[in-house]
N, C-alpha and C positions, 0 to 999 in steps of 0.2 A: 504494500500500500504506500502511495506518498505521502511524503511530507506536507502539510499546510503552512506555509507561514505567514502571519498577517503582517501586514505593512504597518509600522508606526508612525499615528498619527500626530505632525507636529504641528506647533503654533503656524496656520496662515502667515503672522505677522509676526513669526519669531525672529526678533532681534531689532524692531524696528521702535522708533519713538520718536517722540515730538514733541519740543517742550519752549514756550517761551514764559517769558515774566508773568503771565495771565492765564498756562494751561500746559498741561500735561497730556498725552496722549499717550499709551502703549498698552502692548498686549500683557495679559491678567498671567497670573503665573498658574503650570499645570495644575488640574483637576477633574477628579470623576466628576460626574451628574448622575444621576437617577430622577426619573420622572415617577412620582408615587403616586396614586391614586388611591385610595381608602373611604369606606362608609363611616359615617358617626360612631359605630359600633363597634369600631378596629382601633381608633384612636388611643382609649387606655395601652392596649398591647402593644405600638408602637412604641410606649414610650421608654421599655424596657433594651432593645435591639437601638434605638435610636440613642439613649443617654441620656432625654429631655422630653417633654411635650410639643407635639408641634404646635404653631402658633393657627390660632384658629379665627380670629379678627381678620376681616381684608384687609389685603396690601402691607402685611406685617412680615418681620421673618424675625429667627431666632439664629444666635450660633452657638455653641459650647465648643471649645476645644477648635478640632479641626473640621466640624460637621454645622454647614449651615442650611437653614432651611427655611424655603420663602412661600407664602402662601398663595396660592397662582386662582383658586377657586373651591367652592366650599367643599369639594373631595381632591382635590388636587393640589401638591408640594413639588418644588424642585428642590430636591436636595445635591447642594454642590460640598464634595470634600477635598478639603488642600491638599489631602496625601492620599492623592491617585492611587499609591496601589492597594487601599485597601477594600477599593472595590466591591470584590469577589466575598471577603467576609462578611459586608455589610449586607449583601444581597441574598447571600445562604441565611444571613438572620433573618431576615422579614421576608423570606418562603415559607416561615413556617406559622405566619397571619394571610389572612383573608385578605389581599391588596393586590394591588397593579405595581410591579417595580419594575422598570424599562432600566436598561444602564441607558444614558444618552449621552456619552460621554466623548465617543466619536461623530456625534452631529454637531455638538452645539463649540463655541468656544467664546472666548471673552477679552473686552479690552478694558480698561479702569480710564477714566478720566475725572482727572482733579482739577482745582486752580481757581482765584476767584472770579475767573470768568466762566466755570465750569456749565452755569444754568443759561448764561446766553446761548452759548455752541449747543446745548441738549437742544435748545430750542430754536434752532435755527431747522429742526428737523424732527421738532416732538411739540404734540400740539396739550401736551400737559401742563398746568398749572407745577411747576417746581419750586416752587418760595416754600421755606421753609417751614410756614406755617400748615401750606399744603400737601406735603409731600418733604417730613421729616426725616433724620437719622433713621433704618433699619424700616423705613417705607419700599415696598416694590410692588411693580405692576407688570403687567404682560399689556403694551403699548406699539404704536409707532415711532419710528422714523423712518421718515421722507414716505417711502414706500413700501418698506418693510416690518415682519413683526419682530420685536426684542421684545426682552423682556429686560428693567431698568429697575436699580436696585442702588437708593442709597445709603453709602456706608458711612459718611460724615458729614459735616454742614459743605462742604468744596469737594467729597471726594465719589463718584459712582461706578459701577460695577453695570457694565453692560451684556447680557447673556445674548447671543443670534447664533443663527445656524452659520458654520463654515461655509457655505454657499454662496450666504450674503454678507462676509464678512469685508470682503474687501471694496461691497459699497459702502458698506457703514463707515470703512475707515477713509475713505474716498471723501467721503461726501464729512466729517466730523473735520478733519483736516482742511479743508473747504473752509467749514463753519469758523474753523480757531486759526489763519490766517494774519485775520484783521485785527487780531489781539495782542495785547501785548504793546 
């Protein structure tokens, strides 16, 4: 029988960045994803294989450790963890609950953009309210830009975490790059 081997998949945009006096650009450092899916009634049991409760308010996420998790809809989490390879263990945990757990770890990928210009550039191609008041520290959404869906995730008052598919990764950074130009 052959061999298989899978191709490793790297950052689109590894190695690349963009930073003036007013903004930062670059690609988000390695990570799994899983896409969960769970009824009201799985919830408890997650929280054992998870380490925490998932956040169950819209637009919220939680992190402990290296395991964050953002609330996408009232049965649906993306959980993103900083040390990719623990993948495999996380996902034989929560086989043995009632849920949906996709690894998406080769679709999706991410760029962080900071800087106190960071809400202009978002919104040179995101039709969201982003003021602080609206759309706080540890707020995320499954939204647009320009023409695409992401999903927008912020992690400080200047600093956000962009989730899109590798497909459409090199508009996003096209078209942010574009937006943060004029800045600075």
């Amino acid at each position: 029988m052959a061999k298989i081997k899978m191709a490793l998949a790297r950052p689109p945009h590894e190695g690349r960045r963009f930073a003036n006096t007013a903004i930062s650009i670059e690609q988000a450092l390695p990570a799994s994803r899983v896409s969960l899916r769970a009824g009201s009634n799985e919830l408890a049991e997650l929280t054992k294989p998870l380490g925490f409760k998932l956040p169950t308010r819209p637009g919220t996420s939680k992190i402990k450790s290296s395991l964050s998790a953002l609330w996408l809809g009232p049965d649906e989490w993306l959980l993103i963890n900083s040390n990719p390879k623990t993948v495999s263990a996380l996902m034989e945990k929560l086989d043995t609950i009632k849920c949906s757990n996709v690894d998406i770890s080769h679709r999706n990928t991410a760029i962080i953009i900071s800087g106190k210009a960071v809400e202009d550039v978002l919104n040179a191609g995101c039709p969201r309210d982003l003021s602080l008041d609206a759309f706080p520290p540890g707020s995320c959404s499954r939204t647009l830009f320009g023409k695409i869906e992401i999903i927008l995730w912020r992690l400080t008052d200047d600093r956000f975490h962009i989730e899109v598919w590798r497909s459409y990764s090199e508009y996003l950074w096209a078209y942010l790059l574009d937006a943060a130009k004029d800045t600075g």
